[in-house]
C-alpha positions as a Markdown table, in Angstrom:
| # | Residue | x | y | z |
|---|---|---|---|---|
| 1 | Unk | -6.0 | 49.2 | -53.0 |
| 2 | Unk | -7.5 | 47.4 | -56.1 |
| 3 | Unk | -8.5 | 44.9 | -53.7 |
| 4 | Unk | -11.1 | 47.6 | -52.5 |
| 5 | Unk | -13.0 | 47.5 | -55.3 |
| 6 | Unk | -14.3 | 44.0 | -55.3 |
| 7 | Unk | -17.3 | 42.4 | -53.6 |
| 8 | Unk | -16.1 | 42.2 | -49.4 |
| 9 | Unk | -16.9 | 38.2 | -49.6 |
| 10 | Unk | -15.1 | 37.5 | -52.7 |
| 11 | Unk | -14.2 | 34.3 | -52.1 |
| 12 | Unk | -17.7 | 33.4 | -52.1 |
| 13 | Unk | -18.9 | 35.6 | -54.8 |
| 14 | Unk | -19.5 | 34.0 | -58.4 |
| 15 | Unk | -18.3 | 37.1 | -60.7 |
| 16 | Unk | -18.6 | 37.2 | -64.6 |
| 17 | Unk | -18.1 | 39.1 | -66.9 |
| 18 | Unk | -16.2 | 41.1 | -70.4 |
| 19 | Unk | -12.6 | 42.0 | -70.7 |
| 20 | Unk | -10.6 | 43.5 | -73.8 |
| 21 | Unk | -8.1 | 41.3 | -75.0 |
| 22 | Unk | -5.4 | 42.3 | -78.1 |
| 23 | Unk | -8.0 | 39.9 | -79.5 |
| 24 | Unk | -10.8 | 41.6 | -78.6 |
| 25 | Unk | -13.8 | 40.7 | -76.4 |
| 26 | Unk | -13.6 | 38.0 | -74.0 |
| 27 | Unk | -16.0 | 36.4 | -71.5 |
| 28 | Unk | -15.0 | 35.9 | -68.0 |
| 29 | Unk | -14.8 | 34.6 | -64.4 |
| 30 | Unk | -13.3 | 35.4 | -60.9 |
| 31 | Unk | -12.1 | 32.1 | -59.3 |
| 32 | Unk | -9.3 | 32.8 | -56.5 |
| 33 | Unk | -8.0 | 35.8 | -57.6 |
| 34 | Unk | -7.5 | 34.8 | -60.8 |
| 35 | Unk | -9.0 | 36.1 | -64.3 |
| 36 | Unk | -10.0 | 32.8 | -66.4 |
| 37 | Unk | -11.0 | 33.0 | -70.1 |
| 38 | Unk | -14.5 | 31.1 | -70.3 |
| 39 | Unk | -15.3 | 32.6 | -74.2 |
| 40 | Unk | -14.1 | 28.9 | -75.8 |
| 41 | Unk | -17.1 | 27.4 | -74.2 |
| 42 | Unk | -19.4 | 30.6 | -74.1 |
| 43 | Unk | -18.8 | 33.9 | -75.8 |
| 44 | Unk | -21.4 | 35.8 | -75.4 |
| 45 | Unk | -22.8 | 36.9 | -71.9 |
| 46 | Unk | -26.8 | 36.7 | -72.7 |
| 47 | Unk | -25.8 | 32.9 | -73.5 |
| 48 | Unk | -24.7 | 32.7 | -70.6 |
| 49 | Unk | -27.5 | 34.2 | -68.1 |
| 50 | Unk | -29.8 | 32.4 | -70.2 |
| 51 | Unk | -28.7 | 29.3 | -69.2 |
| 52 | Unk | -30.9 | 27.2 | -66.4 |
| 53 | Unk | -27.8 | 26.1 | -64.6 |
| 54 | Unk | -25.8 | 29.1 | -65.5 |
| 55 | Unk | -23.9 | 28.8 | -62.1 |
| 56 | Unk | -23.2 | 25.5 | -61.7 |
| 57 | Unk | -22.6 | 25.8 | -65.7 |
| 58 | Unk | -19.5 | 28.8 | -64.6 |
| 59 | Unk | -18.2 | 26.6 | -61.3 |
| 60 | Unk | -16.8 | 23.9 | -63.9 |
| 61 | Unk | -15.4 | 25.8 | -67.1 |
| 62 | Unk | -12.0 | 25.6 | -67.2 |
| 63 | Unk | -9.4 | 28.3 | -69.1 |
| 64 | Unk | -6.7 | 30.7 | -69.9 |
| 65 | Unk | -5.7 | 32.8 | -67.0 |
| 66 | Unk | -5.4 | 36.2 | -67.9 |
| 67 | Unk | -3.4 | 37.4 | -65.0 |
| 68 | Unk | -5.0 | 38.2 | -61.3 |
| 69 | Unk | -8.0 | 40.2 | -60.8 |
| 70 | Unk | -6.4 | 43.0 | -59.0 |
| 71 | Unk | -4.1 | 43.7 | -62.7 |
| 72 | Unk | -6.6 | 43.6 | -64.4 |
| 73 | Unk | -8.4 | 46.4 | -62.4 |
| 74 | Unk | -5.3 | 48.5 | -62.5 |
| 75 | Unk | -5.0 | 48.1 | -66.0 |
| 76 | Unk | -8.5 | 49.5 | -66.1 |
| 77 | Unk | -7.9 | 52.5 | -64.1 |
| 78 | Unk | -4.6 | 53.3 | -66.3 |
| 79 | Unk | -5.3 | 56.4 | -68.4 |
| 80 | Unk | -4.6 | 54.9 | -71.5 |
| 81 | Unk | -6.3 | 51.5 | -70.2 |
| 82 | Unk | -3.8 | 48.6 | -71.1 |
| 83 | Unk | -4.9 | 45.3 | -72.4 |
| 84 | Unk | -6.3 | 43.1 | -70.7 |
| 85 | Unk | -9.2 | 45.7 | -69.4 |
| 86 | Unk | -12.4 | 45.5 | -68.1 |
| 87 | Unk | -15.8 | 46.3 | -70.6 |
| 88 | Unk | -19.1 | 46.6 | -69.6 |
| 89 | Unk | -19.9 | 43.3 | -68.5 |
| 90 | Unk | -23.2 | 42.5 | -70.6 |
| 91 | Unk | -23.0 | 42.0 | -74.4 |
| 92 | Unk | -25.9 | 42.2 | -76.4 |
| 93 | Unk | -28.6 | 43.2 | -73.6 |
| 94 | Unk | -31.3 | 45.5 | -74.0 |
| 95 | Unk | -30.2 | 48.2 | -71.4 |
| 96 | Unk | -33.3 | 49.6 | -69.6 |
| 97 | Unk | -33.7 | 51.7 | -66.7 |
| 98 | Unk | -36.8 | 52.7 | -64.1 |
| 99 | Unk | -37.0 | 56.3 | -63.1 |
| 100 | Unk | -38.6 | 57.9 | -59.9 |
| 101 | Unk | -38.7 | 54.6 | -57.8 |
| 102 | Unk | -38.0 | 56.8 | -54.5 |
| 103 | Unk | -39.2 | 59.3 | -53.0 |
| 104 | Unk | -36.5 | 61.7 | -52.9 |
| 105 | Unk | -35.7 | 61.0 | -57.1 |
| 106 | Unk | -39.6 | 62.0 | -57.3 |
| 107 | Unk | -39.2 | 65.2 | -55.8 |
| 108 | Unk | -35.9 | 66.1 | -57.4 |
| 109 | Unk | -38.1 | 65.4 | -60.9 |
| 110 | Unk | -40.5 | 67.5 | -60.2 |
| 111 | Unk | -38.0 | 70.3 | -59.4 |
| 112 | Unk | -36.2 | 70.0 | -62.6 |
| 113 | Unk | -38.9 | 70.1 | -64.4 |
| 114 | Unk | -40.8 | 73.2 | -62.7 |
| 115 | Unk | -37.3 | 74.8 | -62.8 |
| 116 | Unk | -37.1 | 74.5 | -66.7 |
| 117 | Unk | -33.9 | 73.3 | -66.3 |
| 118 | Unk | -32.5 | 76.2 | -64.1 |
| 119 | Unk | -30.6 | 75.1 | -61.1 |
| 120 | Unk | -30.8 | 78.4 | -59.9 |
| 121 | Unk | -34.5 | 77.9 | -58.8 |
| 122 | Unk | -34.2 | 74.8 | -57.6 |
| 123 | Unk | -33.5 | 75.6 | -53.4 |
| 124 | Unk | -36.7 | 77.4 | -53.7 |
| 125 | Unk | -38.4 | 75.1 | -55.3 |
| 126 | Unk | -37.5 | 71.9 | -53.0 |
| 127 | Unk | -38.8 | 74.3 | -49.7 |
| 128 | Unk | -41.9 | 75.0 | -51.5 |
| 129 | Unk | -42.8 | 71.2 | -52.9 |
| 130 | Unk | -41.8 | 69.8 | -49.1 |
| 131 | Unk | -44.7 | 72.3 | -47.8 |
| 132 | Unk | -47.0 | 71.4 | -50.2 |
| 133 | Unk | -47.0 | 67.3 | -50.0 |
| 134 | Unk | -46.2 | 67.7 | -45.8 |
| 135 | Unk | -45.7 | 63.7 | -45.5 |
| 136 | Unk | -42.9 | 61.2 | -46.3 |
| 137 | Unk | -43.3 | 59.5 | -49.4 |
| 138 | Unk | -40.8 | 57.4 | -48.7 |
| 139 | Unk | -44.0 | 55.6 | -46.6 |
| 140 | Unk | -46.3 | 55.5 | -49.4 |
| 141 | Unk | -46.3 | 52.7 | -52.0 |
| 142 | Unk | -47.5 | 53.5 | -55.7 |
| 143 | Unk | -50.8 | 52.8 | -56.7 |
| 144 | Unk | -52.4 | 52.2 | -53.6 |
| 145 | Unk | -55.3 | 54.1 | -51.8 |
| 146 | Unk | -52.8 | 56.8 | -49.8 |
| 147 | Unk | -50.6 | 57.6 | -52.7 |
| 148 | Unk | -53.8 | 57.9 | -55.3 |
| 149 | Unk | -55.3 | 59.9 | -52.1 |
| 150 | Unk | -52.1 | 62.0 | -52.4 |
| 151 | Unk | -52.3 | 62.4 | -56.1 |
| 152 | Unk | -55.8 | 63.7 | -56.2 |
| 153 | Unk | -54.9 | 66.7 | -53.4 |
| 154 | Unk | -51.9 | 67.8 | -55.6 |
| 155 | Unk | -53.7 | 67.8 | -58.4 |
| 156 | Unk | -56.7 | 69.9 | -56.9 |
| 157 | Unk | -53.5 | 72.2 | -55.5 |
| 158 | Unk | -52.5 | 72.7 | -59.1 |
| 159 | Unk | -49.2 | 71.1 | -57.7 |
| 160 | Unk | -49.2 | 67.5 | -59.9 |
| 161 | Unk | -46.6 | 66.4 | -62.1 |
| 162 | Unk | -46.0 | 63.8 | -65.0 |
| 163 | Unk | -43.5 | 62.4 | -62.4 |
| 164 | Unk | -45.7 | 62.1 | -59.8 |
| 165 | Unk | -47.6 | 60.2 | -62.2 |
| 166 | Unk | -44.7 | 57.2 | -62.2 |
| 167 | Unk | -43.6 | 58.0 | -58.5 |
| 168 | Unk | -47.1 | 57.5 | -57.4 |
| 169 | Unk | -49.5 | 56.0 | -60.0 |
| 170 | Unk | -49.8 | 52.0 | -60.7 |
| 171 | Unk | -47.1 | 52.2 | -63.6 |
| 172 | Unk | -43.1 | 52.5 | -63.6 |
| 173 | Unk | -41.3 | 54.5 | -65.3 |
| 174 | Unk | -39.2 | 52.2 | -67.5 |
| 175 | Unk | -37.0 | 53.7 | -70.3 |
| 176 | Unk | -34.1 | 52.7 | -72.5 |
| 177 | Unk | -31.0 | 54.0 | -71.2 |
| 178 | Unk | -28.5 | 53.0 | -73.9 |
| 179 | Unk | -28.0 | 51.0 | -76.8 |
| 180 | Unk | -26.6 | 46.7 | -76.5 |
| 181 | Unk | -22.6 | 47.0 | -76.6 |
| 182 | Unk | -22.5 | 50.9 | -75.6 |
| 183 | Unk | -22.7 | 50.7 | -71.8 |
| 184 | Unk | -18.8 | 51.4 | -70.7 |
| 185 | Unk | -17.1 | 49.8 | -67.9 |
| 186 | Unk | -15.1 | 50.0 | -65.0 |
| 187 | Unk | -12.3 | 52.9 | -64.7 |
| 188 | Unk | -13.6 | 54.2 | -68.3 |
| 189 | Unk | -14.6 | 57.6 | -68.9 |
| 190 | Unk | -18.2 | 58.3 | -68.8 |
| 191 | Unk | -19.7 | 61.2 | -71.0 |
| 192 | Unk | -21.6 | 64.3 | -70.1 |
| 193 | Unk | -23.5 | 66.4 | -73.6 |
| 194 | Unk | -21.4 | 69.3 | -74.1 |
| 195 | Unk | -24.5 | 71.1 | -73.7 |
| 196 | Unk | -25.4 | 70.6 | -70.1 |
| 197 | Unk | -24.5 | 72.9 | -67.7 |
| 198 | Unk | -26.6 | 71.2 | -64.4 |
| 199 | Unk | -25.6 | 67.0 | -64.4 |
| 200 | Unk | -25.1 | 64.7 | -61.9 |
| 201 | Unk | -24.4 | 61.1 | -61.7 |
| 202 | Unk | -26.7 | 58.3 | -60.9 |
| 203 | Unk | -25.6 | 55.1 | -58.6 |
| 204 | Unk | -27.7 | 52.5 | -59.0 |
| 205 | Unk | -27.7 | 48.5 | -58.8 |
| 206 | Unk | -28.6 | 46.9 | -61.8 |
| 207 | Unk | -30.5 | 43.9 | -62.5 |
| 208 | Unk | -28.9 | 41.1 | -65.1 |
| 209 | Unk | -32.7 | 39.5 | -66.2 |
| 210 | Unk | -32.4 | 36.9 | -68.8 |
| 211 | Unk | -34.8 | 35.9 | -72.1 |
| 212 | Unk | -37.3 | 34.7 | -69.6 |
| 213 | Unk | -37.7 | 37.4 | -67.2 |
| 214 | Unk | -35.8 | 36.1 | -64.6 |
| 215 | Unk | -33.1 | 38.1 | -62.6 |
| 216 | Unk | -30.2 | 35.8 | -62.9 |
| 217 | Unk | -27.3 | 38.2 | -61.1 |
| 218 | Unk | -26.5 | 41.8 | -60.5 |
| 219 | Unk | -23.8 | 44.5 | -61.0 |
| 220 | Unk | -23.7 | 48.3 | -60.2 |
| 221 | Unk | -24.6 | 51.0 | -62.5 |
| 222 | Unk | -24.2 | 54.8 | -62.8 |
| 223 | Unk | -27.5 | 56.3 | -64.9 |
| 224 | Unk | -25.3 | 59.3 | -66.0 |
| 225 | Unk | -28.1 | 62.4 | -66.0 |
| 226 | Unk | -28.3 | 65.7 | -67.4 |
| 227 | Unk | -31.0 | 67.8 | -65.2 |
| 228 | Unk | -31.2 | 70.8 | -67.3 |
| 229 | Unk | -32.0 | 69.1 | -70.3 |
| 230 | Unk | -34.7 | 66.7 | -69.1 |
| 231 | Unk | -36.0 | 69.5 | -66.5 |
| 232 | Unk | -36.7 | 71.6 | -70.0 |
| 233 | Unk | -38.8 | 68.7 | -71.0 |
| 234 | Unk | -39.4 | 65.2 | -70.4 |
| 235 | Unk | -40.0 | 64.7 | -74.2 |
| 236 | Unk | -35.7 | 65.0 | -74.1 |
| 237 | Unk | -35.6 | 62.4 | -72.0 |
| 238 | Unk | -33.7 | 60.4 | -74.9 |
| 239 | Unk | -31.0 | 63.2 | -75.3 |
| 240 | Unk | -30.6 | 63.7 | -71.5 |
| 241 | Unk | -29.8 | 60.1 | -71.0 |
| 242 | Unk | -28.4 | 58.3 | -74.3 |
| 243 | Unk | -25.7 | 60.0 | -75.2 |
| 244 | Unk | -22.2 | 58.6 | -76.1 |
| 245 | Unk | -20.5 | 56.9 | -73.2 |
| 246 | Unk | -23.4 | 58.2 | -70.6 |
| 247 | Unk | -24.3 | 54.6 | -68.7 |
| 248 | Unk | -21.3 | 52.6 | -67.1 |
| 249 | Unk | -22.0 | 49.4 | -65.7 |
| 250 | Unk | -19.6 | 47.2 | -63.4 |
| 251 | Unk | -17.0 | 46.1 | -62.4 |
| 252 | Unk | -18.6 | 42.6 | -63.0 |
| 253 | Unk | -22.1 | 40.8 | -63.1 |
| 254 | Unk | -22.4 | 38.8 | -59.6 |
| 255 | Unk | -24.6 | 35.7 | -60.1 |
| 256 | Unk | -27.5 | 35.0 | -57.9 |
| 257 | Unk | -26.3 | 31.7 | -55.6 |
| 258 | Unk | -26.7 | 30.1 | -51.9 |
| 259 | Unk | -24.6 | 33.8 | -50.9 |
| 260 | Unk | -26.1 | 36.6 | -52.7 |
| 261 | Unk | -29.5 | 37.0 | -53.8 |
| 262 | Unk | -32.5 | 39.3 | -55.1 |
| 263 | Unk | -32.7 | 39.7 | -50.8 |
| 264 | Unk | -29.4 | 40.7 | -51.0 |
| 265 | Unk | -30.5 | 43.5 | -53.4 |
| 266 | Unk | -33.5 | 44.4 | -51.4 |
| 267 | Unk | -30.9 | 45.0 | -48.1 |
| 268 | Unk | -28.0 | 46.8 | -50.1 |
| 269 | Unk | -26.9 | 50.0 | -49.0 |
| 270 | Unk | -25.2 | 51.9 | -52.0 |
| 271 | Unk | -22.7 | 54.3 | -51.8 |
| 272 | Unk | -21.7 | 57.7 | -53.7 |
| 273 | Unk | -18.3 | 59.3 | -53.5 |
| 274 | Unk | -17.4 | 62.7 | -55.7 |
| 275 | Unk | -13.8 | 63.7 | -55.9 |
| 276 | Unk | -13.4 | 67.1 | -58.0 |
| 277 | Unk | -9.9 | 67.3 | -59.3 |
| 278 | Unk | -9.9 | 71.1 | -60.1 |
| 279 | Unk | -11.2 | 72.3 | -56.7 |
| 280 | Unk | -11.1 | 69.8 | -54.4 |
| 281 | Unk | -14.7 | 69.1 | -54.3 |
| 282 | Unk | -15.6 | 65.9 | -52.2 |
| 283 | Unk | -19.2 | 64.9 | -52.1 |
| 284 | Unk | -20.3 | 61.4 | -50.2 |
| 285 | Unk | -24.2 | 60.1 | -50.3 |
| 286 | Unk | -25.9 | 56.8 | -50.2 |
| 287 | Unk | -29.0 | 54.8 | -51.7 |
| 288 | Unk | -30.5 | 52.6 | -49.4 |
| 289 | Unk | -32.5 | 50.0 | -51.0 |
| 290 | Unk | -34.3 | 49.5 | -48.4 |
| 291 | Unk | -36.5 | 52.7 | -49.1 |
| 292 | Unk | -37.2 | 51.9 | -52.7 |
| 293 | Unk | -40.8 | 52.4 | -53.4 |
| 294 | Unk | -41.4 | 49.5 | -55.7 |
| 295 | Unk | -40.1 | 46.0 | -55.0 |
| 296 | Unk | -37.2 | 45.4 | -57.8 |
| 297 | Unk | -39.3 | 41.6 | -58.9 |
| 298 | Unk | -42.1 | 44.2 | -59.9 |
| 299 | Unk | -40.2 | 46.8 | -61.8 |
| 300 | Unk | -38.6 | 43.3 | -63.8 |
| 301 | Unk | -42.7 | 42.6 | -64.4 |
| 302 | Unk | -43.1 | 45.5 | -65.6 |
| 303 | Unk | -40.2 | 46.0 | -67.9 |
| 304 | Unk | -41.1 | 42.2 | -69.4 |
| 305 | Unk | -44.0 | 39.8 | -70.4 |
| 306 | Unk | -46.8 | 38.9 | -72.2 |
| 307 | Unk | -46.7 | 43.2 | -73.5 |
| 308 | Unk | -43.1 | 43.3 | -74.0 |
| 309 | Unk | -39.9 | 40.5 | -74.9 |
| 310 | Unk | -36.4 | 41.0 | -74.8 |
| 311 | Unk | -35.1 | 37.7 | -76.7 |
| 312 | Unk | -31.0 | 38.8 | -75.7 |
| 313 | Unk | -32.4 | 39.5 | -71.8 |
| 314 | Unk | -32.0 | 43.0 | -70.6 |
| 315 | Unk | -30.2 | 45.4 | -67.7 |
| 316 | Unk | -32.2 | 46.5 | -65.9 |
| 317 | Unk | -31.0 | 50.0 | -63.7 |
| 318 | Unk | -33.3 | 50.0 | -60.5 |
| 319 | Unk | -32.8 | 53.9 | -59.7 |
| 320 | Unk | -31.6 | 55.9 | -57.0 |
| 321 | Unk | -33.1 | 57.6 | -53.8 |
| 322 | Unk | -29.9 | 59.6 | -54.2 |
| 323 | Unk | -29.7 | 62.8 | -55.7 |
| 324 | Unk | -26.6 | 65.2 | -54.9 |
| 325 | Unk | -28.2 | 68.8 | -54.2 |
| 326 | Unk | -24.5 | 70.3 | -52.2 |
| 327 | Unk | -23.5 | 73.3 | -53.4 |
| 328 | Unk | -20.5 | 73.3 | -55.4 |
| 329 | Unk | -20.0 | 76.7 | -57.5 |
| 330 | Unk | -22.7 | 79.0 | -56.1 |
| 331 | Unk | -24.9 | 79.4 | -53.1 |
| 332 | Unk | -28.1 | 78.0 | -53.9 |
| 333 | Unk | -27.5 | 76.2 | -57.6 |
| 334 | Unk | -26.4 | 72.7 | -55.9 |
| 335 | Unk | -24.1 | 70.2 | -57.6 |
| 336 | Unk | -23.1 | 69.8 | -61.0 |
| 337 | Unk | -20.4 | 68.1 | -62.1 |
| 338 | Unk | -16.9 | 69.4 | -63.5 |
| 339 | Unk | -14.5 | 67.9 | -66.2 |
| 340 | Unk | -12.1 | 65.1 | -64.8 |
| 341 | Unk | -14.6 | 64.5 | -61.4 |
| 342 | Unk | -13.9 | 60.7 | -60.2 |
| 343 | Unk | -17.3 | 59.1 | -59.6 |
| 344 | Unk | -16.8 | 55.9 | -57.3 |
| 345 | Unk | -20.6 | 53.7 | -57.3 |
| 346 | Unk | -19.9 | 50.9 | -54.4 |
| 347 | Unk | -21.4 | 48.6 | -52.1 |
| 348 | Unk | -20.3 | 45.9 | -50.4 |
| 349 | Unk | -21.8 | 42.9 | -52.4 |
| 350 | Unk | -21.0 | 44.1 | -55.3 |
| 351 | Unk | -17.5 | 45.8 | -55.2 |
| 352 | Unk | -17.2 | 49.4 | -56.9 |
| 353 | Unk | -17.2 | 51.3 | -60.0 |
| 354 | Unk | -15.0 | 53.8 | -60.7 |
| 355 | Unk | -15.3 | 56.3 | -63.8 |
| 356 | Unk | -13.8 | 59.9 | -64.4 |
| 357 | Unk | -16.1 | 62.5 | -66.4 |
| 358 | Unk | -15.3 | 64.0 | -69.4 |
| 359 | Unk | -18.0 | 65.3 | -72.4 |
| 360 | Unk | -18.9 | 62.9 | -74.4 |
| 361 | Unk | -17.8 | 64.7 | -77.8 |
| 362 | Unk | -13.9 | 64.3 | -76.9 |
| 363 | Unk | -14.3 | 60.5 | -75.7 |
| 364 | Unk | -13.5 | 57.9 | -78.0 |
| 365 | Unk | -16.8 | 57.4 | -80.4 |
| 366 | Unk | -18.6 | 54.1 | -80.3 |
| 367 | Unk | -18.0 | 52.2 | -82.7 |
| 368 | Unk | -18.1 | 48.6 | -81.7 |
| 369 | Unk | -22.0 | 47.3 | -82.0 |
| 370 | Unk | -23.6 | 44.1 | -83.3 |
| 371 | Unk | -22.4 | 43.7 | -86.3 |
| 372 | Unk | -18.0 | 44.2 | -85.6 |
| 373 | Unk | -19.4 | 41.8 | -82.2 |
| 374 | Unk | -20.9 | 39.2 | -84.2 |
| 375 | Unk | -17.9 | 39.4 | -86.7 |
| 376 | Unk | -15.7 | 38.9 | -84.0 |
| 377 | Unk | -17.6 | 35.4 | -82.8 |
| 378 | Unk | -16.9 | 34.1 | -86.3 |
């Protein structure tokens, strides 16, 4: 059921965000099932977040009902999607992202990269770094005394890695995913490069911050990632990650209110489901947020202040302790994904997002970005 696919509490959740109209772009809000058109009194969604009284601002707008939510999500999921569908629901948004923020993502870095972007070493590889560090990360928090006591006995074992560096040092890794108005949305097609042959996808939640640093909601996130390609470098990092269609974020940006907030992040439990449609492949795994290593308020400090302003706001992607390593083709290589897979990203709070892989040379090419947006407002 569409139904499935929104936040568990929805009558009490305070959902925004874009849809496609024959029109074009169009802000929106949830209110009892129904879709309500909010873009006559505020068309662009950085406006919006940036406002101080943003919620009570999106309680009172009045508007054109677009239909009920659950049509608009099966509109989204139709292959061609029918109008009204669902976009990515930030506009003009920096869209950042913080790597190696648990402890499992650290060690599945530093296996891509000492593989050289061969998943046939990478079994090997995971037995041998588990022996060598012999303690749960997962307990250690970066930049403190046991994790730079850590990093000194790797690096005297010849075993330390520019990952390591992020996963354990004082600094985050934060990195720009993809560019304002390219992020796709729910039940679109996200992208793999044709080129990459070991891939996986990311599940994530992901911050909404506004122009003055401050998370103002939240909305799920799949950081699509190409493991071969980064693993033969980390200076590829911008090929493995920004590619077209590669970062889908949705369904819709929850606002932060008396019902859900940044605790509510802290707790969440996110969840992973696979489905290959050329062999059947089924793959389930979850992110609990819980085990992050860095508080979510500090990688937003980190990403923003008196070193670094983002005048539109930013998304910010969080990461993900969860990184698929079942076998699907052969013993010992792990997961990649195929053509057509069906990626579903959920967790209660938030609802789901559901996209289908394709490469990102056959999808439709981007073409919408600031300057058709901006036309559009006039």
């Amino acid at each position: 059921m569409t139904t499935d696919y929104l936040p568990h509490d929805l009558d009490q959740a305070l959902l925004v965000g874009r849809v496609w109209r024959d029109t074009g772009p169009a802000l929106v809000v949830i209110r009892q099932g129904e879709v309500v058109d909010i873009s006559p009194h505020c068309d662009c969604m950085a406006d919006l977040l940036d406002r101080h009284d943003a919620v009570d601002f999106v309680r009172r707008l009045e508007g054109e009902s677009l239909g009920r939510v659950d049509e608009l999500l099966t509109n989204s999921l139709a292959e061609p999607q029918q109008t009204p569908y669902l976009l990515a629901p930030c506009d003009v948004q920096a869209i950042k992202a913080c790597g190696v923020t648990f402890a499992v993502s650290l060690l599945e870095r530093v296996i891509e990269e000492q593989a050289g972007g061969d998943p046939a070493r990478a079994s090997q590889l995971r037995a041998e770094l588990n022996e060598v560090i012999g303690q749960d990360l997962s307990r250690i928090v970066p930049g403190y005394d046991e994790a730079m006591a850590l990093k000194a006995a790797l690096q005297a074992r010849g075993a330390w890695s520019q990952y390591m560096e992020v996963g354990l040092g004082a600094d985050a890794e934060v990195f720009t995913k993809a560019q304002p108005l390219s992020s796709v949305g729910f039940g679109a097609h996200v992208g793999l490069h044709p080129a990459s042959k070991w891939n996986n996808p990311e599940p994530e939640i992901v911050l909404a911050v506004d122009a003055f640093g401050s998370p103002k909601g939240a909305t799920l996130g799949n950081d699509v990632n190409l493991r071969d390609i980064e693993g033969r470098s980390a200076l590829l990092l911008g090929k493995a990650k920004d590619n077209n269609a590669s970062c889908a974020i949705g369904p819709f940006i929850r606002l932060f209110d008396a019902h859900f907030t940044l605790d509510s992040v802290r707790q969440a439990r996110v969840s992973l489901r696979i489905e290959g449609t050329d062999d059947g492949f089924l793959l389930q795994g979850e992110s609990d947020m819980r085990e992050i290593s860095r508080d979510p308020l500090d990688l937003v400090r980190q990403t923003v202040g008196d070193h670094h302003q983002y005048p539109d706001g930013f998304m910010l992607f969080l990461g993900t302790m969860f990184s698929p390593i079942q076998d699907r083709d052969s013993e010992g290589q792990g997961f990649t994904h195929h053509l057509g897979d069906s990626v579903t990203i959920a967790t209660p709070s938030l609802g789901a997002l559901v996209n289908r892989v394709e490469h990102s040379d056959t999808l439709p090419p981007w073409t919408f970005g600031i300057r058709q947006w901006a036309a559009h407002r006039r």
